[in-house]
PDB file of N, CA, C and O in Angstrom:
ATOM      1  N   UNK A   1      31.526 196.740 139.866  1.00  0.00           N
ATOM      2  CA  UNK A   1      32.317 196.300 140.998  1.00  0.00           C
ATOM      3  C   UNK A   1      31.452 195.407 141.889  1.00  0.00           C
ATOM      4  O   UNK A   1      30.275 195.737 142.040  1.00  0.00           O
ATOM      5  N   UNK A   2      31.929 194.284 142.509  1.00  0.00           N
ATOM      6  CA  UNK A   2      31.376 193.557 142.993  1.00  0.00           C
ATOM      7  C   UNK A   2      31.729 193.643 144.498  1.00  0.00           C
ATOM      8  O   UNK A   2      32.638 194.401 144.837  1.00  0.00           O
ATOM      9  N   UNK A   3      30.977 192.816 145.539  1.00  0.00           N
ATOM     10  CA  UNK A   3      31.044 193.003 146.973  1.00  0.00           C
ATOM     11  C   UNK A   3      31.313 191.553 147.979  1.00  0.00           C
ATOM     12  O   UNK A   3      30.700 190.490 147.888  1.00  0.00           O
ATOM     13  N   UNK A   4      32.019 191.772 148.591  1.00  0.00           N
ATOM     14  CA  UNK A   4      32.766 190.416 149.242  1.00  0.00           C
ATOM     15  C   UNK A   4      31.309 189.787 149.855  1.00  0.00           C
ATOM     16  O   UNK A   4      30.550 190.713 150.142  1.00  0.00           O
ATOM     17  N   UNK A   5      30.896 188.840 150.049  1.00  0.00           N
ATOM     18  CA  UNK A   5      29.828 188.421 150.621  1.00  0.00           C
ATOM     19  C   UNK A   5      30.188 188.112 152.248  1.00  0.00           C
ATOM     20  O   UNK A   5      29.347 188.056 153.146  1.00  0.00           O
ATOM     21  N   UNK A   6      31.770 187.911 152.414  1.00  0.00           N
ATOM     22  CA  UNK A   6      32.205 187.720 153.912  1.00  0.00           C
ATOM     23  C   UNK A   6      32.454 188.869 154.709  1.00  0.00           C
ATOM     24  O   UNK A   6      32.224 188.751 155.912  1.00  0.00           O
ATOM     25  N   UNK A   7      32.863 189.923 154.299  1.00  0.00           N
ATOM     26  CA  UNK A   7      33.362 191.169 154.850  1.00  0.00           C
ATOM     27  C   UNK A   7      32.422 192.403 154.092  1.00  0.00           C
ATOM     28  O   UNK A   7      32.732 193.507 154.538  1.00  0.00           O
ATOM     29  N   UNK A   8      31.424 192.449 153.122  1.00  0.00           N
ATOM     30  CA  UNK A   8      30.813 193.250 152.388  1.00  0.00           C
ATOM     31  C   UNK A   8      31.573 194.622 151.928  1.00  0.00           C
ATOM     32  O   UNK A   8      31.120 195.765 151.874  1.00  0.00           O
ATOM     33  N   UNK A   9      32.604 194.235 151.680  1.00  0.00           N
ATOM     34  CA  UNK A   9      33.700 195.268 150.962  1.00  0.00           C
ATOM     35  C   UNK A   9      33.053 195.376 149.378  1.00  0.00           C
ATOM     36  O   UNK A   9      32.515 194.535 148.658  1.00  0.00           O
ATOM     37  N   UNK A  10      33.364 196.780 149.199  1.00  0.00           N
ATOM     38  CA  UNK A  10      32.994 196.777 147.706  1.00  0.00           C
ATOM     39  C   UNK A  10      34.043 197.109 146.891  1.00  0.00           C
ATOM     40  O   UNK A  10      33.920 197.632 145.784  1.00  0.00           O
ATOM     41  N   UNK A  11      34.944 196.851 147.356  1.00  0.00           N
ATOM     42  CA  UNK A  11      36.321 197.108 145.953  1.00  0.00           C
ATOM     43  C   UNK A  11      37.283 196.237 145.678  1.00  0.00           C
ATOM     44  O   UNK A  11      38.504 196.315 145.540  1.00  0.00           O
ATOM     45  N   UNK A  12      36.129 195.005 145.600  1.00  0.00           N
ATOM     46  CA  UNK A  12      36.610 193.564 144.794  1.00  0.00           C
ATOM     47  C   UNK A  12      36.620 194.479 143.159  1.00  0.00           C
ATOM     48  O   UNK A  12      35.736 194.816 142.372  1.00  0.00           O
ATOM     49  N   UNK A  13      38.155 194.634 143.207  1.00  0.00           N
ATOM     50  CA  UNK A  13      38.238 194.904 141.378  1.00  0.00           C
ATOM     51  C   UNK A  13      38.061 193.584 140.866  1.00  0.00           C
ATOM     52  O   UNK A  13      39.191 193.124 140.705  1.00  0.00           O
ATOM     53  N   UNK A  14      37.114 192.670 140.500  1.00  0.00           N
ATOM     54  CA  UNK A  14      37.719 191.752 139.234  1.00  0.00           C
ATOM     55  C   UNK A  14      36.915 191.829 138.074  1.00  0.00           C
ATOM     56  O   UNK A  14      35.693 191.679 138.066  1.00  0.00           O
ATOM     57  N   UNK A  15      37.883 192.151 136.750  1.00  0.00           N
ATOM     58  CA  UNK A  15      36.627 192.205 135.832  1.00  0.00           C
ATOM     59  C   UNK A  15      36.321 191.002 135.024  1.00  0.00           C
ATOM     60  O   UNK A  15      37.002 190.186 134.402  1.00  0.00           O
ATOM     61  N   UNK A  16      35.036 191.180 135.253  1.00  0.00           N
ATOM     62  CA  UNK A  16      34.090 189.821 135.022  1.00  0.00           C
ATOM     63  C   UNK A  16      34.574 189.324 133.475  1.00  0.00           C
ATOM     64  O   UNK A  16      33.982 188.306 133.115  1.00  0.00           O
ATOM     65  N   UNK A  17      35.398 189.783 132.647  1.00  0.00           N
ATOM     66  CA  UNK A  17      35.875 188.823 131.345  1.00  0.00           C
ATOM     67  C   UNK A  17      37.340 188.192 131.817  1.00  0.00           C
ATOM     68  O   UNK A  17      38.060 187.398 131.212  1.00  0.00           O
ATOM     69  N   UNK A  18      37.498 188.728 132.909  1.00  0.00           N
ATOM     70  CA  UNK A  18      38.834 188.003 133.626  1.00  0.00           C
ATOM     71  C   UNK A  18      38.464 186.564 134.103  1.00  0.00           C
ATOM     72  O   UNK A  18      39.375 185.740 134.172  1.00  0.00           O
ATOM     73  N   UNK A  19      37.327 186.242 134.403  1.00  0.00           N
ATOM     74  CA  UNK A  19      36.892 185.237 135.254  1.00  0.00           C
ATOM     75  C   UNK A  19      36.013 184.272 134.879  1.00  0.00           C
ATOM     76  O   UNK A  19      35.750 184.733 133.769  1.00  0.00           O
ATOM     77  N   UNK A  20      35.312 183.218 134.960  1.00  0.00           N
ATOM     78  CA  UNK A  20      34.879 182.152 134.725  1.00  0.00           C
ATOM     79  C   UNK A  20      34.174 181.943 135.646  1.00  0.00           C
ATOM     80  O   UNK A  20      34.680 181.979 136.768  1.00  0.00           O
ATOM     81  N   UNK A  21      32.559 181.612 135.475  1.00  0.00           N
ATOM     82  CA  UNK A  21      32.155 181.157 136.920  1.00  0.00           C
ATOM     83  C   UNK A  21      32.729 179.428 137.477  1.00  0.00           C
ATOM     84  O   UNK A  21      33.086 178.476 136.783  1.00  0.00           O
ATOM     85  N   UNK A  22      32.613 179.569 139.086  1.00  0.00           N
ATOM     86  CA  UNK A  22      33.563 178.736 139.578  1.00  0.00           C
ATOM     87  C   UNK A  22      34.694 178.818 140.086  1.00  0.00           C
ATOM     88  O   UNK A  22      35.114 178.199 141.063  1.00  0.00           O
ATOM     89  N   UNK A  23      35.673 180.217 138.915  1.00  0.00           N
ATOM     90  CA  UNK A  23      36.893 180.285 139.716  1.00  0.00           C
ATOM     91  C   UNK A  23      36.610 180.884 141.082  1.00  0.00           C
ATOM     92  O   UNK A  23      35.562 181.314 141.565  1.00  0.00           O
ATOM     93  N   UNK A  24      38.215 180.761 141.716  1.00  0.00           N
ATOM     94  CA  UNK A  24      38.533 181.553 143.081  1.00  0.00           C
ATOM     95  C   UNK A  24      39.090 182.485 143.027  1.00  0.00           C
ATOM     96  O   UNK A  24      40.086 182.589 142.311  1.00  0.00           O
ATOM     97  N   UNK A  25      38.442 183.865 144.068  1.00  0.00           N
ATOM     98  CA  UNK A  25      39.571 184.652 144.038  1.00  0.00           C
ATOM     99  C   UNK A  25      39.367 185.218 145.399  1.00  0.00           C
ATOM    100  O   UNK A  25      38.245 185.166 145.903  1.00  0.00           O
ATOM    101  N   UNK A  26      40.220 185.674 145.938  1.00  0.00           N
ATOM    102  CA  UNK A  26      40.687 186.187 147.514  1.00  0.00           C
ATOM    103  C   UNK A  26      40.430 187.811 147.569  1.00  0.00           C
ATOM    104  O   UNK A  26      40.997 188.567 146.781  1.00  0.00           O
ATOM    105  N   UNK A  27      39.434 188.313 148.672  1.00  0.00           N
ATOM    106  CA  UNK A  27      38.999 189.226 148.646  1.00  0.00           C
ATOM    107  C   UNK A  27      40.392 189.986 149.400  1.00  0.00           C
ATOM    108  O   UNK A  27      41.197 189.340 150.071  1.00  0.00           O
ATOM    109  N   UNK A  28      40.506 191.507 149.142  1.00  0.00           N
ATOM    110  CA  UNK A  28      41.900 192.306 149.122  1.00  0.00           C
ATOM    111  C   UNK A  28      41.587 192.569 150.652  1.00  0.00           C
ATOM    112  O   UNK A  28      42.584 192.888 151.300  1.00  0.00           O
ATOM    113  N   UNK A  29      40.643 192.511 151.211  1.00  0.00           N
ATOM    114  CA  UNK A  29      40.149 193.571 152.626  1.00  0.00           C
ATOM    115  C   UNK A  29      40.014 191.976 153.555  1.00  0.00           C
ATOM    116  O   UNK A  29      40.083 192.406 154.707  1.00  0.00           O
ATOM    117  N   UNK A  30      39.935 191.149 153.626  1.00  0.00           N
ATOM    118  CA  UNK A  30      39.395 190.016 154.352  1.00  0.00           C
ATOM    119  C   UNK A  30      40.220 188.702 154.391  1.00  0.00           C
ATOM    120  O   UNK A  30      40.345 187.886 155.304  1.00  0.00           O
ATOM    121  N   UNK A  31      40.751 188.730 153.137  1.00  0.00           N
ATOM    122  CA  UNK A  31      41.435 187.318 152.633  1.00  0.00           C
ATOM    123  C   UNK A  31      40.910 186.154 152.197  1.00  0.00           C
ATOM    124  O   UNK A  31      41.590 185.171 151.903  1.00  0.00           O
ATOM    125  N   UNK A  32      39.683 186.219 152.140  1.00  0.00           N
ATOM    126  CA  UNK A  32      38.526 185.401 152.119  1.00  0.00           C
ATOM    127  C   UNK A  32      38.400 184.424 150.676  1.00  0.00           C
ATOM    128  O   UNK A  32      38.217 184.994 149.600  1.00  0.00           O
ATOM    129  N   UNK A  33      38.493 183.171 150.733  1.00  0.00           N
ATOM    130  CA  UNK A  33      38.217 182.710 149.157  1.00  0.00           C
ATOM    131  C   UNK A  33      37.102 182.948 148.639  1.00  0.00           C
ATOM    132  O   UNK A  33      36.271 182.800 149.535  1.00  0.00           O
ATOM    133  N   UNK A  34      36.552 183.265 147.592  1.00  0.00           N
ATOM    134  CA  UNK A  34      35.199 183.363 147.050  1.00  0.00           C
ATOM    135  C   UNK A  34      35.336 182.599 145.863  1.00  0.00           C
ATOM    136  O   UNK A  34      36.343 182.041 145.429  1.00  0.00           O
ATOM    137  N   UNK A  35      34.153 182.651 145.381  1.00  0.00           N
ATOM    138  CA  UNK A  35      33.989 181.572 144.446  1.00  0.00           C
ATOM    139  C   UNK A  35      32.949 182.242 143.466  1.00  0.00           C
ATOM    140  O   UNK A  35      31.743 182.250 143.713  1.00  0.00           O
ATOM    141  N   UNK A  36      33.632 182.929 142.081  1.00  0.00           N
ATOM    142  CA  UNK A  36      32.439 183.513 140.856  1.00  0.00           C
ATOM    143  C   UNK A  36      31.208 182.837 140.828  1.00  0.00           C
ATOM    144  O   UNK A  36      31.220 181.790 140.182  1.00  0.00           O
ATOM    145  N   UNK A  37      29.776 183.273 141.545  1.00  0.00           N
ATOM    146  CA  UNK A  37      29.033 182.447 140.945  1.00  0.00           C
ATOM    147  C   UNK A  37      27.878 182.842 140.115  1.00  0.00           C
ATOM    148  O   UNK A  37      26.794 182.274 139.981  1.00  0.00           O
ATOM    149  N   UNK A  38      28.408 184.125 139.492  1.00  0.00           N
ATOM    150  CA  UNK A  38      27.251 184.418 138.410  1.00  0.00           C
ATOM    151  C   UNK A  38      28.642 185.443 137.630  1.00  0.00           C
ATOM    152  O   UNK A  38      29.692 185.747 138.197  1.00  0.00           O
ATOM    153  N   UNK A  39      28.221 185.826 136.163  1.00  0.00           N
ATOM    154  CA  UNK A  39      29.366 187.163 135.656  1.00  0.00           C
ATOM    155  C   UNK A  39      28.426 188.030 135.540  1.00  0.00           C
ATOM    156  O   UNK A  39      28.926 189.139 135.725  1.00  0.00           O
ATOM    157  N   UNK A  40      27.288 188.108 135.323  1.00  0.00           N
ATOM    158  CA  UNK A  40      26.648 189.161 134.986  1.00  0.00           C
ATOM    159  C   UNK A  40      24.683 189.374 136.030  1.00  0.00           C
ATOM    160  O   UNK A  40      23.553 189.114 135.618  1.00  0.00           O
ATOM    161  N   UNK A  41      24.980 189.720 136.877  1.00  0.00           N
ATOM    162  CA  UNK A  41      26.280 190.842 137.402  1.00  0.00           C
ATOM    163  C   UNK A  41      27.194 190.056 138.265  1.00  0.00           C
ATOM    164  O   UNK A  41      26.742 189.065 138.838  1.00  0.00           O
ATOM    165  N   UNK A  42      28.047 190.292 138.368  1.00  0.00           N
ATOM    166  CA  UNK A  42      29.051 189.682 138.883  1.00  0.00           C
ATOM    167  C   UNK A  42      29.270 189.308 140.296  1.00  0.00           C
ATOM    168  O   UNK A  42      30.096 190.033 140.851  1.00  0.00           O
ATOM    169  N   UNK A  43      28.666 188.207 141.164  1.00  0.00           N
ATOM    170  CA  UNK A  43      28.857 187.769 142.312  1.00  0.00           C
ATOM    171  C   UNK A  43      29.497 186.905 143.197  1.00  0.00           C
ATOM    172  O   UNK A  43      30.068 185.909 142.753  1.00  0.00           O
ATOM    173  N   UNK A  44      29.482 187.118 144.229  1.00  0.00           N
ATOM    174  CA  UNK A  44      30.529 185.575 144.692  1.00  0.00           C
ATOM    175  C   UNK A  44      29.764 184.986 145.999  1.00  0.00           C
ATOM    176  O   UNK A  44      28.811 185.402 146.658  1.00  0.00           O
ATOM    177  N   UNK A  45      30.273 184.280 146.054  1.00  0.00           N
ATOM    178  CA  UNK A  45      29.765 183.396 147.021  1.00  0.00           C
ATOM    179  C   UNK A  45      31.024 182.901 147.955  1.00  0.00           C
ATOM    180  O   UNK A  45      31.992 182.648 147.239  1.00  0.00           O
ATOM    181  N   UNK A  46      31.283 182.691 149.353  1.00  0.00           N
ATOM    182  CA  UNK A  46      32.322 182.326 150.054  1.00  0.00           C
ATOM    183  C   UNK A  46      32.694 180.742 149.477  1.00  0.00           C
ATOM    184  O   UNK A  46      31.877 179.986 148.952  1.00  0.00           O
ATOM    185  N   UNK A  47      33.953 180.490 149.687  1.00  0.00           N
ATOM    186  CA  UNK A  47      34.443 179.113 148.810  1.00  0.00           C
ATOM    187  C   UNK A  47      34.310 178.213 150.009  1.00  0.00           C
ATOM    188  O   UNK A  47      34.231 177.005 149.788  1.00  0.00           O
ATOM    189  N   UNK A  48      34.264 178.786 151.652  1.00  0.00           N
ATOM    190  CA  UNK A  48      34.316 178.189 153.000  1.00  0.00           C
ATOM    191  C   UNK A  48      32.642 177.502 153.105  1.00  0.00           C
ATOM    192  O   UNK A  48      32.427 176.674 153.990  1.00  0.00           O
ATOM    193  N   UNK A  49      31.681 177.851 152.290  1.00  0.00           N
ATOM    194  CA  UNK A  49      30.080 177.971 152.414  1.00  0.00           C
ATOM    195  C   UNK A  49      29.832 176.510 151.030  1.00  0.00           C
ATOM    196  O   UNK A  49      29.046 175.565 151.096  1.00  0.00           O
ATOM    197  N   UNK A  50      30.665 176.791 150.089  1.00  0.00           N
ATOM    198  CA  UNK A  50      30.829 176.015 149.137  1.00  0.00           C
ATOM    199  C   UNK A  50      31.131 174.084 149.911  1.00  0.00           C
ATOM    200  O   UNK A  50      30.505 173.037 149.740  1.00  0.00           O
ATOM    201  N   UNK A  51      32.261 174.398 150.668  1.00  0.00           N
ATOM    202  CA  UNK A  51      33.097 173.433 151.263  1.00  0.00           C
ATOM    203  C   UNK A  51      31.448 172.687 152.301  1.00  0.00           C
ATOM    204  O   UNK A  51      30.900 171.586 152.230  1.00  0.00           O
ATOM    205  N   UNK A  52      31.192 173.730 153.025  1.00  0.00           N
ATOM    206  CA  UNK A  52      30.332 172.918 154.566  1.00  0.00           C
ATOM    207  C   UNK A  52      28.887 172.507 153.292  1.00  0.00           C
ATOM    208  O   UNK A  52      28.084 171.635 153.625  1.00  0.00           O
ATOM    209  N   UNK A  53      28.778 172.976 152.388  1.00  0.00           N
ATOM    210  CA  UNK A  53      27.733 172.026 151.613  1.00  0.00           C
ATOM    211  C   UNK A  53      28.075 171.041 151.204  1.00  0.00           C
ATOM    212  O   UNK A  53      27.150 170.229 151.209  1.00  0.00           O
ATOM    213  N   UNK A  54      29.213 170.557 150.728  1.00  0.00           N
ATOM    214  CA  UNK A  54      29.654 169.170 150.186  1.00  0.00           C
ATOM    215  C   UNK A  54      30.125 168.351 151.785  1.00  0.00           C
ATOM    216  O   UNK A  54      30.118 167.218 152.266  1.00  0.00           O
ATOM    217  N   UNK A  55      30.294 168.963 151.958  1.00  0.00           N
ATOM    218  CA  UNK A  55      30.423 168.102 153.581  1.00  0.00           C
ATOM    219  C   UNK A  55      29.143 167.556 153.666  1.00  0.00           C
ATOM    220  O   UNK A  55      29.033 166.377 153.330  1.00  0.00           O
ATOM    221  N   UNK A  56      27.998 168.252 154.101  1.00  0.00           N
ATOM    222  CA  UNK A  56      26.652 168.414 154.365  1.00  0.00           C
ATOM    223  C   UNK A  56      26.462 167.024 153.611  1.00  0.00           C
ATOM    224  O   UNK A  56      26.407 166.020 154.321  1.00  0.00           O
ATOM    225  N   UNK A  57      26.360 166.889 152.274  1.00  0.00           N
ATOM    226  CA  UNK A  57      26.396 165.733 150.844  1.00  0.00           C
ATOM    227  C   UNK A  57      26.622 164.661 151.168  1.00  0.00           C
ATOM    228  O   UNK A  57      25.977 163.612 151.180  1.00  0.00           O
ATOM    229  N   UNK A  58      27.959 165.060 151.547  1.00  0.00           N
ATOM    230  CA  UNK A  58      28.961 163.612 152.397  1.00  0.00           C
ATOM    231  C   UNK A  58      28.433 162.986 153.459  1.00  0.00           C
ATOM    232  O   UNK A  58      28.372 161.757 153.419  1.00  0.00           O
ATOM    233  N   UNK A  59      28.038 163.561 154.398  1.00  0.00           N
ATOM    234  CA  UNK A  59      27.576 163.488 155.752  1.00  0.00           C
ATOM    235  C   UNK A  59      26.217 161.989 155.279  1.00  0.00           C
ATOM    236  O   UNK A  59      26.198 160.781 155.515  1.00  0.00           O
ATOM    237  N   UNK A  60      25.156 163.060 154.452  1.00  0.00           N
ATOM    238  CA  UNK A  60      23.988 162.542 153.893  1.00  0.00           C
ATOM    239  C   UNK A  60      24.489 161.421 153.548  1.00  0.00           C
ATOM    240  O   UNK A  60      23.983 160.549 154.255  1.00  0.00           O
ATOM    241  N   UNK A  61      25.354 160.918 152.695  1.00  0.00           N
ATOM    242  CA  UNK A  61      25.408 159.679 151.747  1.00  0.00           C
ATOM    243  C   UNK A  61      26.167 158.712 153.008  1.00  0.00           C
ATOM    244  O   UNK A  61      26.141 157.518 152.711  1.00  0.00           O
ATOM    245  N   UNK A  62      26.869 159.020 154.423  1.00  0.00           N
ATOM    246  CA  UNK A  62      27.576 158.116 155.133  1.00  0.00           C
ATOM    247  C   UNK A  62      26.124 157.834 155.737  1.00  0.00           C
ATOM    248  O   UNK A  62      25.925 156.757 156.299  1.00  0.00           O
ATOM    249  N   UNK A  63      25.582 158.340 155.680  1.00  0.00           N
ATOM    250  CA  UNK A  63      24.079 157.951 156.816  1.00  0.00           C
ATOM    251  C   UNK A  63      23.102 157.332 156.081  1.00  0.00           C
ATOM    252  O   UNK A  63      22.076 157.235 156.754  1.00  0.00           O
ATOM    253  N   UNK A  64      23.002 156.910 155.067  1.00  0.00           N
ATOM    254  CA  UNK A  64      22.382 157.117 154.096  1.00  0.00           C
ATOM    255  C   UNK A  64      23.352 154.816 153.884  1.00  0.00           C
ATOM    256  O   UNK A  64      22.590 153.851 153.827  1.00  0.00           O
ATOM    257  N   UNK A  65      24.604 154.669 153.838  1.00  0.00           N
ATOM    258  CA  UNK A  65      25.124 153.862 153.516  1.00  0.00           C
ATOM    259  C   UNK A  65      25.311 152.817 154.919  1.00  0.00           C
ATOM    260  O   UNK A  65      25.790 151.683 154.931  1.00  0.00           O
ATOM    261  N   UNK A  66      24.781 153.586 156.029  1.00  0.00           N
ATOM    262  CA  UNK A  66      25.277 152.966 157.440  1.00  0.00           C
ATOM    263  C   UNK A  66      23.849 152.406 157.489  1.00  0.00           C
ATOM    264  O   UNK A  66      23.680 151.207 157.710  1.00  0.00           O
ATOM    265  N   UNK A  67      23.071 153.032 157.339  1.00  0.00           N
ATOM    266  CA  UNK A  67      21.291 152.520 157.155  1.00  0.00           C
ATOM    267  C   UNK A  67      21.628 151.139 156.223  1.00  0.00           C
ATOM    268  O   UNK A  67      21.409 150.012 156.665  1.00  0.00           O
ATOM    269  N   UNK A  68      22.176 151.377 154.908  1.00  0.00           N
ATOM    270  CA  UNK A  68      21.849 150.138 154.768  1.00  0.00           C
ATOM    271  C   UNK A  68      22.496 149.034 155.201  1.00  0.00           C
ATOM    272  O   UNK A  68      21.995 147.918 155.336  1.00  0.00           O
ATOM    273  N   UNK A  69      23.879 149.428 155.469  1.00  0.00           N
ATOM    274  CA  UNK A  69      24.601 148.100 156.449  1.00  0.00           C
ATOM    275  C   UNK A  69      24.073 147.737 157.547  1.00  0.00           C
ATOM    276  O   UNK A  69      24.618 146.753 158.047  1.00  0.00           O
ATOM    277  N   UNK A  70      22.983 148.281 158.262  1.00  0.00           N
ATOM    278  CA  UNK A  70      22.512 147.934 159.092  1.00  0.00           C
ATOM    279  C   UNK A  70      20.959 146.540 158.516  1.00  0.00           C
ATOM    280  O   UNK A  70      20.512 145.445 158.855  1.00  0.00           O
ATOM    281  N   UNK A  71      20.734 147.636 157.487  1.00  0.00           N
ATOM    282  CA  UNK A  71      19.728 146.357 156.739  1.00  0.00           C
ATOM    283  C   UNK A  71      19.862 145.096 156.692  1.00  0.00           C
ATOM    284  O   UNK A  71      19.145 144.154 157.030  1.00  0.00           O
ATOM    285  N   UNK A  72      21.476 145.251 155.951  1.00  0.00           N
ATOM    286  CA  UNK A  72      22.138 144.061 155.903  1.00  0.00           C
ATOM    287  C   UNK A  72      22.170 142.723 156.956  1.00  0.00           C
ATOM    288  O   UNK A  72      21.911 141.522 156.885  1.00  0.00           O
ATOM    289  N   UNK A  73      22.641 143.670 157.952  1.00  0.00           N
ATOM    290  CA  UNK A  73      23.457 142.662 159.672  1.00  0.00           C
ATOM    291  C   UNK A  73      21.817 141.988 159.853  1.00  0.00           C
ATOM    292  O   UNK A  73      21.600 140.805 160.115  1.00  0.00           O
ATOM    293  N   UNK A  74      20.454 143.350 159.585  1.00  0.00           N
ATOM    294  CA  UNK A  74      19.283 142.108 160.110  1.00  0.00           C
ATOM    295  C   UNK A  74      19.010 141.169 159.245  1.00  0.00           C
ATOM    296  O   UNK A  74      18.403 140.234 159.766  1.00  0.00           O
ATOM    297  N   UNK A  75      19.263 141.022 157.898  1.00  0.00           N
ATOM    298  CA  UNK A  75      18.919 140.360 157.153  1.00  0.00           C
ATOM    299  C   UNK A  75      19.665 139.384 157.499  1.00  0.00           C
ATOM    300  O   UNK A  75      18.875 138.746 158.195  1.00  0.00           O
ATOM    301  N   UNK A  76      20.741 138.744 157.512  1.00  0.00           N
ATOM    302  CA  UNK A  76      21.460 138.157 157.922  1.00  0.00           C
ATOM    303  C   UNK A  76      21.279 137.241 159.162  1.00  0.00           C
ATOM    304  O   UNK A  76      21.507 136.031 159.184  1.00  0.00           O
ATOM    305  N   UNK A  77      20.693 138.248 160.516  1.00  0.00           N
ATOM    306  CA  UNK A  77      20.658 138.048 162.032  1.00  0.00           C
ATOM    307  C   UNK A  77      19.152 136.792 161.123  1.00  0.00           C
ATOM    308  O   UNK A  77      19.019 135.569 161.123  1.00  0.00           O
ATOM    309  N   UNK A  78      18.556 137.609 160.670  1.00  0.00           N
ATOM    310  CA  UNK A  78      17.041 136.584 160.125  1.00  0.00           C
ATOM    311  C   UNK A  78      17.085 135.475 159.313  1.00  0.00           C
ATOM    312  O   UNK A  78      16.220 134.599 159.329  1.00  0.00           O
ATOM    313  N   UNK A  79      18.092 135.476 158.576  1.00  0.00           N
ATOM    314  CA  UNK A  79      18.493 134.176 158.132  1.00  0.00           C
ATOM    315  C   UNK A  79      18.686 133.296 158.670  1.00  0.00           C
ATOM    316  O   UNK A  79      18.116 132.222 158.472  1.00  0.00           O
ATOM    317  N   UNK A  80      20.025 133.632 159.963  1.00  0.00           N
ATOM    318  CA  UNK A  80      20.173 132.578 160.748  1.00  0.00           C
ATOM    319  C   UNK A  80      19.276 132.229 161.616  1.00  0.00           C
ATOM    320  O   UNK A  80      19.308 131.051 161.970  1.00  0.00           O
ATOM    321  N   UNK A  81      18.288 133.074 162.173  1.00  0.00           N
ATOM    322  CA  UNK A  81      17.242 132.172 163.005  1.00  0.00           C
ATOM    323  C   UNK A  81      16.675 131.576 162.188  1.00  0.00           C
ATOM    324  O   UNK A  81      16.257 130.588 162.792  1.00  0.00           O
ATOM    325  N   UNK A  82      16.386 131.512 161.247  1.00  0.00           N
ATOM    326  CA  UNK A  82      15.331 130.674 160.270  1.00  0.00           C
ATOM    327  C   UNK A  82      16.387 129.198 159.850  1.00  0.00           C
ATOM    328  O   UNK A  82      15.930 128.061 159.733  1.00  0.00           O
ATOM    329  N   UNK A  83      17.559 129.498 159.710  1.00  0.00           N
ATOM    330  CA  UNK A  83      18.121 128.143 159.961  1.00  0.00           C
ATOM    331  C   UNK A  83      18.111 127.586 161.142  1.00  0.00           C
ATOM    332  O   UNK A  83      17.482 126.529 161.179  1.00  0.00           O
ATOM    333  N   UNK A  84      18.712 128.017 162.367  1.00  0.00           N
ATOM    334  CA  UNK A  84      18.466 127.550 163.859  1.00  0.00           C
ATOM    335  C   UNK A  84      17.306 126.980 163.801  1.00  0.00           C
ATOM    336  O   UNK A  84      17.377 125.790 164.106  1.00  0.00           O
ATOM    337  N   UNK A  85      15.831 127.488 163.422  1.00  0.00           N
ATOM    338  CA  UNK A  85      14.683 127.185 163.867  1.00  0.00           C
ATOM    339  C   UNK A  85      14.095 125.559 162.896  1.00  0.00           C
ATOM    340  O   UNK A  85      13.484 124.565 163.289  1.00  0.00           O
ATOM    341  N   UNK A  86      14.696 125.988 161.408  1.00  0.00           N
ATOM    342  CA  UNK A  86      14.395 124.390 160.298  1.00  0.00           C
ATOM    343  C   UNK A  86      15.051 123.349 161.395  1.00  0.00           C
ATOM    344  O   UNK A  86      14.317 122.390 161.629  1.00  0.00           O
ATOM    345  N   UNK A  87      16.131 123.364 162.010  1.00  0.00           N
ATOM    346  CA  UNK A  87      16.947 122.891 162.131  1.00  0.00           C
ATOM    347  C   UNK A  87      16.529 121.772 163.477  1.00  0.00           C
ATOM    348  O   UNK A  87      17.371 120.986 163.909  1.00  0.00           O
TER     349      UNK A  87
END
């Protein structure tokens, strides 16, 4: 028997040949999504903890893509003084 990681209930019945790691299943005491992430022994992980890490990912790669548009605008800003200045 496994244990909710949000509410630490221990009478998550699911048996682990029922399940796949990855799936979801909703703890009976909490309501909580979890997410299989091992079968043997059988654990979960909150699916809400799953979510704020790919956010986290997301977050990284917009900051990560705004850096370089910013590269860009100076590269650009430096071009044109270097024409202004031939000029």
């Amino acid at each position: 028997m496994a244990t909710c990681p949000a509410c630490d209930a221990d009478d998550l019945e699911v048996d682990e040949f029922d399940v796949e790691e990855g799936d979801i299943v909703n703890c009976p005491e909490c309501g909580a999504s979890l997410v299989v992430n091992s079968l043997s022994p059988l654990e979960f992980e909150t699916a809400d903890d799953e979510d704020e890490d790919d956010d986290d990912d997301e977050d990284e790669e917009d900051e990560e893509d705004a850096d370089d548009d910013e590269d860009d605008v100076d590269e650009d800003d430096e071009e044109e003084e270097r024409e202004d200045w031939e000029e």
